[in-house]
Legacy VTK file of the C-alpha trace (Angstrom):
# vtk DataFile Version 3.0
C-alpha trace
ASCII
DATASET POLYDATA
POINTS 199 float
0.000 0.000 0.000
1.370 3.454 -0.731
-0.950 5.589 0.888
-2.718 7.123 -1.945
-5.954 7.620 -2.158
-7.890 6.194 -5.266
-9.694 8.567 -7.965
-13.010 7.285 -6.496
-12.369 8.007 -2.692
-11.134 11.717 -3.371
-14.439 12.185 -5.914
-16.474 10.821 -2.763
-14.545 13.429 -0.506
-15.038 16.702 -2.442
-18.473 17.925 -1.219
-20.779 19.941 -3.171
-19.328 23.281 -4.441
-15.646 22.216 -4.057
-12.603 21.156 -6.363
-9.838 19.882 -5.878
-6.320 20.620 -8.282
-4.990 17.065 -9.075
-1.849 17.559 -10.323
1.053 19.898 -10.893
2.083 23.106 -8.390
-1.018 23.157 -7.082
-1.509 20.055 -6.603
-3.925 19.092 -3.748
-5.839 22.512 -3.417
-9.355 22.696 -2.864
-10.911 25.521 -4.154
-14.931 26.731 -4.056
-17.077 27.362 -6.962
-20.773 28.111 -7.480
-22.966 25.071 -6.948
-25.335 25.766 -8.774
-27.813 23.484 -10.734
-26.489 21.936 -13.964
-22.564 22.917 -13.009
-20.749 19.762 -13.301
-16.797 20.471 -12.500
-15.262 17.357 -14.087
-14.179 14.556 -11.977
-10.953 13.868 -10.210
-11.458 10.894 -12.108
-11.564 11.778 -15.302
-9.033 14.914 -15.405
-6.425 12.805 -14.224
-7.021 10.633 -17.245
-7.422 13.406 -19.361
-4.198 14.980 -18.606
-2.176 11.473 -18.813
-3.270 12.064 -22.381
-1.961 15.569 -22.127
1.241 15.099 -20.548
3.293 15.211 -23.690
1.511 18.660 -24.736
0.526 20.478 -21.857
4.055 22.237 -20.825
3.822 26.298 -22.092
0.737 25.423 -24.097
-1.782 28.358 -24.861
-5.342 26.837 -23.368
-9.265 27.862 -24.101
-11.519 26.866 -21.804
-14.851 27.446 -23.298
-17.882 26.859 -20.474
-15.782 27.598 -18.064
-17.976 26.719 -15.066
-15.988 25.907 -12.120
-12.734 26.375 -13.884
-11.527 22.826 -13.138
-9.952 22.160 -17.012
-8.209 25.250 -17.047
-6.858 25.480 -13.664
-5.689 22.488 -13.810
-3.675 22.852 -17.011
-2.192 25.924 -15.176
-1.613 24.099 -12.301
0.301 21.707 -14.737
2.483 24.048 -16.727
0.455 25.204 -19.181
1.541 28.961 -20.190
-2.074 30.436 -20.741
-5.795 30.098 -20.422
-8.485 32.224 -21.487
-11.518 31.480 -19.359
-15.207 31.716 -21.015
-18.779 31.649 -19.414
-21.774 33.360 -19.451
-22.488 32.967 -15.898
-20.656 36.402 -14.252
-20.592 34.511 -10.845
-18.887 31.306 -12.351
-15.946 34.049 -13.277
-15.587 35.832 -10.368
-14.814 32.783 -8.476
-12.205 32.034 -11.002
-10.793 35.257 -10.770
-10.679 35.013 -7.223
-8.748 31.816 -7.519
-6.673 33.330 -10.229
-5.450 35.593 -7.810
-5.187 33.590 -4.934
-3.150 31.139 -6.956
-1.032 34.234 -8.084
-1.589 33.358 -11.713
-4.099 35.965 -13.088
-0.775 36.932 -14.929
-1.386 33.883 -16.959
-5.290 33.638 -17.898
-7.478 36.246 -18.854
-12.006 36.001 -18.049
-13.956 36.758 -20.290
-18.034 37.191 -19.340
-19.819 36.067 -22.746
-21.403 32.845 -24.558
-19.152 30.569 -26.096
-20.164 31.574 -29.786
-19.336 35.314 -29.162
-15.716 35.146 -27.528
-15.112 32.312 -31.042
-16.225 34.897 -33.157
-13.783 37.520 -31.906
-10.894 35.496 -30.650
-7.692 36.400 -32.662
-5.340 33.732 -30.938
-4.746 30.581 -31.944
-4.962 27.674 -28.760
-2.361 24.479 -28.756
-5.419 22.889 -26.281
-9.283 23.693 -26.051
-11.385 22.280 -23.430
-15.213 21.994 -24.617
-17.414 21.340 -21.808
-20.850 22.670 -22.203
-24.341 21.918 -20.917
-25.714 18.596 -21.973
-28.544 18.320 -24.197
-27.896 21.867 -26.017
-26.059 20.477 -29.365
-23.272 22.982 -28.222
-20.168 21.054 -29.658
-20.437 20.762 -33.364
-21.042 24.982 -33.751
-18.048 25.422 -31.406
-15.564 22.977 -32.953
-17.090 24.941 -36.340
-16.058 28.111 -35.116
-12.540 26.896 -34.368
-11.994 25.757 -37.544
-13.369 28.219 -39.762
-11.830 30.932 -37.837
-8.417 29.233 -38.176
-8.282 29.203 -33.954
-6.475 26.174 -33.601
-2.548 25.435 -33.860
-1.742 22.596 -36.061
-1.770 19.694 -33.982
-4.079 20.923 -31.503
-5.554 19.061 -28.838
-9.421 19.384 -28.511
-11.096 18.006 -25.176
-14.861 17.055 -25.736
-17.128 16.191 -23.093
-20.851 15.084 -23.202
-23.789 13.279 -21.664
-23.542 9.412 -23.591
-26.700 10.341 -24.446
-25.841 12.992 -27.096
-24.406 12.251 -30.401
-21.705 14.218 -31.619
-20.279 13.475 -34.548
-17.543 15.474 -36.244
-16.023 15.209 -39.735
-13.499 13.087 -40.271
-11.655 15.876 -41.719
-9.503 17.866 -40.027
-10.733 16.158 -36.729
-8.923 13.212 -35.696
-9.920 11.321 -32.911
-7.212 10.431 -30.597
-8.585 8.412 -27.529
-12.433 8.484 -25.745
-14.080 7.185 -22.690
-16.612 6.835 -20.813
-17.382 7.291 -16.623
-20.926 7.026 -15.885
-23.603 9.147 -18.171
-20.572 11.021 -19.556
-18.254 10.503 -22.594
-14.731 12.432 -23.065
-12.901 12.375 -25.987
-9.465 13.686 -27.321
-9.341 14.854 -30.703
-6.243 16.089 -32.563
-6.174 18.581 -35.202
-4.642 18.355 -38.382
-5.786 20.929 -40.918
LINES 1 200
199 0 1 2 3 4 5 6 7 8 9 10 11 12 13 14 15 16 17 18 19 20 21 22 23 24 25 26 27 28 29 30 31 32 33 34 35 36 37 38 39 40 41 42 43 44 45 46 47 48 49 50 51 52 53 54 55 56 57 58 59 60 61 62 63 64 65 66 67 68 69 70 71 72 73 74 75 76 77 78 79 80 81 82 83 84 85 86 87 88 89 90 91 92 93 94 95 96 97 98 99 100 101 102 103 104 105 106 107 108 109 110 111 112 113 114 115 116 117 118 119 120 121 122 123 124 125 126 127 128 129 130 131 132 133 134 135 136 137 138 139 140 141 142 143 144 145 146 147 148 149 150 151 152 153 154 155 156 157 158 159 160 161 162 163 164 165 166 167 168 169 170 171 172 173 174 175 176 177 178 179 180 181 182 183 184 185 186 187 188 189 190 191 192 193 194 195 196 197 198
């Protein structure tokens, strides 16, 4: 025995309206959020699969994190070396908590908030990401417009990394082309999926 806790016992021992940071500098940090109905931070289980994917890519990447929420995805690519995140939601309380942690992690040097829907901030973006996280309401048919919007508005890095989660219950399906998928799962009611972009 080493000690560790499993994936499963530290998801059972984050209560309602907490995170905690996984992996990196900040590793082991709880931090609050909103809990409001509908907000689903990803799990401790699944982010620490998701970043084993990441590992190779993750060091002074620039990061999106569209529906934000609680912030988990992109704090935690901070927290792991990334170089940058900008943060989206429309929820202005989901952001000021992130802010807040921002700060308190002293990293609002390294992310920027911005309070508006997904489809707005892809319409004006002018950088280009090395890793998006896409983690939006279930149910809404939110992915295929924003992986759209990356494309067409050349948003992406060759090579990019694009993190999908959804409800098993919605089909997404994304053209072959220039979307290749690189390694999905399921936990539960969700799916996750890595897709790499080659344009």
């Amino acid at each position: 025995m080493t000690g560790r806790r499993s994936s499963q016992q530290r998801d059972a021992q984050v209560g309602p309206g907490t995170l905690r940071i996984i992996g990196g500098r900040w590793r082991s940090r709880k931090l609050d959020f909103v809990a409001t109905e509908g907000l689903r931070p990803t799990t401790d289980r699944v982010r620490e699969t998701l970043f084993n994917w990441l590992a190779p890519v993750i060091r002074d990447a620039r990061c999106l994190d569209l529906f934000s929420g609680s912030g988990a995805l992109g704090l935690e690519a901070l927290s792991r070396g990334a170089a940058y995140c900008d943060f989206v939601d429309s929820e202005q309380n989901n952001l000021a908590h992130i802010r807040r942690h921002l700060q308190t992690l002293g990293a609002d040097q390294q992310a920027h908030c911005h309070h508006c829907t997904a489809a707005d901030f892809l319409a004006r973006a002018e950088h280009r990401y090395d890793i998006v996280f896409i983690d939006p309401p279930f149910g809404q048919d939110l992915v295929p417009p924003a992986c759209a919007a990356l494309h067409g508005n050349k948003l992406l890095n060759n090579k990019a990394s694009v993190y999908i989660e959804t409800a098993v219950s919605d089909l997404v399906q994304l053209p072959p082309e220039p979307w290749q998928l690189y390694r999905e799962k399921t936990a539960g009611a969700v799916r996750y999926c890595l897709y790499h972009y080659h344009p």
